[in-house]
C-alpha positions in Angstrom: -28.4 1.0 -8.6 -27.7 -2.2 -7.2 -24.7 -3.9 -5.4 -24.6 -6.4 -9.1 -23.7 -3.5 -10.7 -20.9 -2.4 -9.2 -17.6 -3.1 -10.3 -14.1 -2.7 -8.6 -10.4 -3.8 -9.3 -9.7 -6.1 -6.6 -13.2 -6.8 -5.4 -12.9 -10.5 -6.4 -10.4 -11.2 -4.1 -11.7 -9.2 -1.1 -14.7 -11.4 -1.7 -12.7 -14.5 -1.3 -12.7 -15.3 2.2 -10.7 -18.2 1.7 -8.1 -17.6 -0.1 -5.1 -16.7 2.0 -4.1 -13.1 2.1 -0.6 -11.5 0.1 -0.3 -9.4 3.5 -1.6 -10.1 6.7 -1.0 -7.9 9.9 -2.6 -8.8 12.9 -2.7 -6.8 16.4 1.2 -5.7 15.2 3.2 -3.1 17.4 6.2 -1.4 17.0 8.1 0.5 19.9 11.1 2.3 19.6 13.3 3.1 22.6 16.0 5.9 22.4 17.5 7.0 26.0 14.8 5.6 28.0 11.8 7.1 26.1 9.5 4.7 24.5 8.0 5.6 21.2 5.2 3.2 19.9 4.9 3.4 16.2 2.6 1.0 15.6 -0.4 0.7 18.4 -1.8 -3.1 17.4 -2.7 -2.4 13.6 -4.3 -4.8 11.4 -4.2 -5.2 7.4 -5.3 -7.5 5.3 -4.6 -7.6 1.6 -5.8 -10.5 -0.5 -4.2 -11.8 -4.1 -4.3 -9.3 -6.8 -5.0 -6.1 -4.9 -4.0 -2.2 -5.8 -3.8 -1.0 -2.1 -2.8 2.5 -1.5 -1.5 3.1 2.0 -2.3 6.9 2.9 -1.3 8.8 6.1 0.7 11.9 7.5 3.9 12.3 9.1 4.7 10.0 12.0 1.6 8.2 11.4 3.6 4.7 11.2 3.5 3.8 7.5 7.2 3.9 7.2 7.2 1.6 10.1 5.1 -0.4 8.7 6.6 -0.5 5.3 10.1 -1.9 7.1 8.7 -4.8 8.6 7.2 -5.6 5.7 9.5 -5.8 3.6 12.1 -7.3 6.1 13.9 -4.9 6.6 12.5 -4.5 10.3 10.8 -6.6 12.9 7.8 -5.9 15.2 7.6 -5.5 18.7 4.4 -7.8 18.8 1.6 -9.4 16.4 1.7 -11.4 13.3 3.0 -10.2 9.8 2.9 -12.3 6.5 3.9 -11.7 3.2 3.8 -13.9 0.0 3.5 -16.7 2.1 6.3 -16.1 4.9 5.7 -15.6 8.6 8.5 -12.5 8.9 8.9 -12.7 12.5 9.9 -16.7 12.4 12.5 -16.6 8.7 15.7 -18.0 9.1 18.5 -15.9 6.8 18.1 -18.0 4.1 14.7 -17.2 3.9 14.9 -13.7 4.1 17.4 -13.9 1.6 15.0 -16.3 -0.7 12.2 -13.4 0.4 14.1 -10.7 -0.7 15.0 -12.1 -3.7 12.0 -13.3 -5.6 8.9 -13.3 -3.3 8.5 -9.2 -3.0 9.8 -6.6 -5.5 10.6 -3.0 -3.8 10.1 0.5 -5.7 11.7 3.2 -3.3 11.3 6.8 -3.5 15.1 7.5 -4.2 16.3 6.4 -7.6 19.5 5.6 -6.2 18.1 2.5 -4.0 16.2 1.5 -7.4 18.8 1.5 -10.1 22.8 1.1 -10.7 23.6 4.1 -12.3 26.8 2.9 -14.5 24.2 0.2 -15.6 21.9 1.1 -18.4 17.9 0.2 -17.9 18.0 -3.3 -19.9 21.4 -3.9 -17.8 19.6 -2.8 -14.6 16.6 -5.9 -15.0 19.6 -8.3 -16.6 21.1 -8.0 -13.4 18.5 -8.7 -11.2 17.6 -11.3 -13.3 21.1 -12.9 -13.1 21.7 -12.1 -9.3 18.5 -13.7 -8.4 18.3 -16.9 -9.9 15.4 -16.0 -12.7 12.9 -18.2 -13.0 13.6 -17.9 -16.8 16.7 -19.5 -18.8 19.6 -17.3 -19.1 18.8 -17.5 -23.1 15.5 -15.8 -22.1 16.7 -13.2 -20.8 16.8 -10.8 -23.0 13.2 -11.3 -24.2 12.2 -11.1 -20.8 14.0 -7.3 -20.5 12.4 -6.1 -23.6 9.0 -7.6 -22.1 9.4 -5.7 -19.3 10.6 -2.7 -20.7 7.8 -2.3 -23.4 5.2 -3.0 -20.6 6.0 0.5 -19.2 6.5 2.2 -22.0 10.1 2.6 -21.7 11.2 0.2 -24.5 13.3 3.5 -26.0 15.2 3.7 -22.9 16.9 0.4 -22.9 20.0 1.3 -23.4 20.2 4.8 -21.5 21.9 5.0 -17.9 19.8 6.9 -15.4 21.8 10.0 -15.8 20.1 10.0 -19.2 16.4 9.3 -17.9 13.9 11.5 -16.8 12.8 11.3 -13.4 9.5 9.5 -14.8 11.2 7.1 -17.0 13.9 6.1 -14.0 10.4 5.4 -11.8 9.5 3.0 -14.5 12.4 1.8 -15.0 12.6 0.6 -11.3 9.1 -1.4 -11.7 10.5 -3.2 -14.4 13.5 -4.0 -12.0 11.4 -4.5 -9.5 9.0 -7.6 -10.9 11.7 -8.5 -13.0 11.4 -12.4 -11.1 7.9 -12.5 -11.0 7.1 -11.3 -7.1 3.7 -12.0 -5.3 3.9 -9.3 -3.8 5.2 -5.0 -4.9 6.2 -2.6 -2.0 6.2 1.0 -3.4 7.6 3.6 -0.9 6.1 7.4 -2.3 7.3 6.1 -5.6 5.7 9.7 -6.7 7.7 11.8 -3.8 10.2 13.1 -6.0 8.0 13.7 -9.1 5.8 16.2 -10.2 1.6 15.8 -10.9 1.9 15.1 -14.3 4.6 12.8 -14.3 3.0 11.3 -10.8 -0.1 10.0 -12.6 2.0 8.3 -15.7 3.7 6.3 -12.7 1.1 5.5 -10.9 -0.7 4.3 -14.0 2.0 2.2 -14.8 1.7 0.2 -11.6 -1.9 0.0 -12.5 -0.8 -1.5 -15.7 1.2 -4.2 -14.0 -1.3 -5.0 -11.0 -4.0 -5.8 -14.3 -1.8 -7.3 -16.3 0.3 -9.7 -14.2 -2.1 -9.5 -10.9 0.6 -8.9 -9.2 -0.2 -7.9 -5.1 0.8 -4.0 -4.8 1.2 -2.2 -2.0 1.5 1.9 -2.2 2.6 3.4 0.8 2.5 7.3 0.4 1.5 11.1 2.1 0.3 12.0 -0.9 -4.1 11.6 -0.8 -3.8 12.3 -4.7 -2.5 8.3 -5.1 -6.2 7.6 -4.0 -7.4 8.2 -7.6 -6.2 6.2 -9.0 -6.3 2.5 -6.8 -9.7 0.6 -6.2 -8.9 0.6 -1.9 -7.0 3.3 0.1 -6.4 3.0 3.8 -5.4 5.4 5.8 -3.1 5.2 8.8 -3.0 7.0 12.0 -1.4 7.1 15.3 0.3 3.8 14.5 -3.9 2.2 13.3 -5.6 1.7 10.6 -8.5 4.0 10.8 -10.5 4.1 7.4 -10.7 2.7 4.2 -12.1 4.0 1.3 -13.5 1.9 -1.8 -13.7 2.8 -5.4 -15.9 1.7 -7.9 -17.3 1.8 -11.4 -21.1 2.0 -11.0 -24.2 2.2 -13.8 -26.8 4.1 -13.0 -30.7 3.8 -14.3 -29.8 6.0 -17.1 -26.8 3.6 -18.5 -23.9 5.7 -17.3 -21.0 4.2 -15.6 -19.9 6.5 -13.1 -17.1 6.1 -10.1 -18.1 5.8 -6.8 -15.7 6.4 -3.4 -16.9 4.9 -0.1 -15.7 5.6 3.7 -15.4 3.1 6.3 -14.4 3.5 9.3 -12.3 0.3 10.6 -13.3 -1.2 13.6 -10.2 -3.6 15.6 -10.9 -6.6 17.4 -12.3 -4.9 20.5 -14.7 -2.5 18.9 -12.2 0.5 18.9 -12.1 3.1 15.8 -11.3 6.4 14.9 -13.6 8.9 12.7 -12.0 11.2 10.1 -10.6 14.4 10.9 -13.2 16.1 9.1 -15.9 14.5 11.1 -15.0 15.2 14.2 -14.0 18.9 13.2 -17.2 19.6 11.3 -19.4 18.7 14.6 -17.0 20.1 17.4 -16.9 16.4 18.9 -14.1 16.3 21.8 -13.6 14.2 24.8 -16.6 12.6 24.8 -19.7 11.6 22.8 -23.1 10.3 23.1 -24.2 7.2 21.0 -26.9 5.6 20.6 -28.1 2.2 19.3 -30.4 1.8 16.2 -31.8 -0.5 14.3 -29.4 -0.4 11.7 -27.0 1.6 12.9 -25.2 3.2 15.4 -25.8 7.3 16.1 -22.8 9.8 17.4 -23.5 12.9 18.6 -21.5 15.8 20.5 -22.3 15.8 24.8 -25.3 17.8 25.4 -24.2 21.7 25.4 -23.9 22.4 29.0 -23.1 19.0 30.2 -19.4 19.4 31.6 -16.3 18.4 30.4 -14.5 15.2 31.9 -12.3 17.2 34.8 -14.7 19.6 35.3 -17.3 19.7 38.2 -21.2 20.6 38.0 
């Protein structure tokens, strides 16, 4: 098997060193202070995600992708570091440009309905709006070609005139993607657009943002707790105590034999001064705590746990 034969949504545009990322983070922290306590959400994380990407955003509870997800899309600003998006530097807009950002740079699919749809509106009503609101980038006379685009492309052409009282949970999820790219964005912000849904109805979501990222190369980003999402994007990175700490990659391989089969690769990511974190798994699995012993090879870089009997930091011989 050689690197020529592999095959990944996406890889193009990692390849592309040149072209100028969708969404850059650089060295960006967060702190929150509530009664004199300092809480830092974000710990100097760094993302990059180039034009045309599926990017699932993976991590647990307080991990920071919330955060993260906020100052993305505007609706927060960091402590420190750089963020852009679709071409804006977020922490130097003026309100027109967050406005003009909002509006028809970055589309936003949240995991309450109610954020995603007017419910006295009916699904074709819900993009019309938008498109009216925003300013579309189509003629007002093309508007209603551009709803029934939008609607067919997720499969929920039969719901065009139904409200969301009338939709399944699914179908409303769909429904809000259409909304969402209604004007064209660089850039999709999906906050655990599965959260509310169940495995079955999950994946027919999650396939329809697949559908959209291949067939309008539209940037997405899908921020979730939910390691299932994983299966079904080219890149996942995972997010912990306010970092990025590993990345997997997905691709379609062919063996010697002719068969295409899909291939996931860990990496752990390594900031700007040689810092990273291993997976959970790894460090359980070998016992590794406070402190480990490396060593330097030729091609690449050994861990093991501290000798047994060597003490523990604290402890005396």
């Amino acid at each position: 098997m050689t690197p020529e034969q592999a095959t990944s949504p996406g890889a193009a545009h990692r390849g592309n060193a040149g072209a100028e990322p969708d969404i850059s983070c650089v060295d960006l922290v967060r702190i929150f202070s509530h009664q004199g306590v300092e809480v830092q959400a974000l710990q100097g994380l760094n993302l990059r995600i180039d034009p045309g990407e599926l990017v699932a955003l993976v991590g647990a509870s307080g991990s920071g992708k919330s955060t993260l997800l906020s100052i993305l899309s505007s609706l927060d600003q960091p402590t420190a570091g750089t963020a852009h998006v679709a071409g804006f530097d977020l922490l130097g807009m003026t309100p027109r440009q967050r406005v003009e950002f909002r509006r028809s740079r970055v589309g936003f699919v949240w995991q309450q309905t109610s954020r995603n749809l007017l419910p006295y509106l009916s699904a074709g009503e819900n993009i019309a709006a938008t498109l009216a609101i925003a300013g579309a980038k189509h003629a007002r006379a093309g508007h209603a070609a551009r709803v029934e685009t939008l609607l067919e492309l997720l499969d929920v052409g039969h719901c065009a005139d139904r409200r969301p009282g009338e939709m399944s949970g699914g179908e409303q999820q769909r429904v809000a993607i259409a909304v969402a790219i209604a004007n064209e964005p660089r850039v999709l912000l999906a906050d655990e657009p599965t959260g509310e849904l169940d495995d079955a109805t999950s994946a027919h979501v999650l396939e329809a943002m697949r559908e959209v990222n291949r067939e309008l190369g539209v940037t997405t980003l899908i921020v979730t707790h939910d390691p299932a999402v994983s299966e079904h994007v080219a890149r996942t990175v995972q997010i912990r105590d306010g970092r990025t700490s590993t990345e997997v990659l997905r691709s379609t391989r062919t063996d010697e034999h002719g068969a295409q089969q899909v291939v996931a690769d860990e990496y752990a990511v390594l900031d700007r001064v040689g810092r990273m974190q291993l997976p959970d798994e790894f460090v359980a699995s070998l016992g590794l705590r406070d402190r480990v012993r490396l060593a330097l090879e030729p091609d690449h870089v050994g861990v093991w746990p501290a000798p047994a009997g060597e003490p523990e930091r604290g402890e005396s011989k």
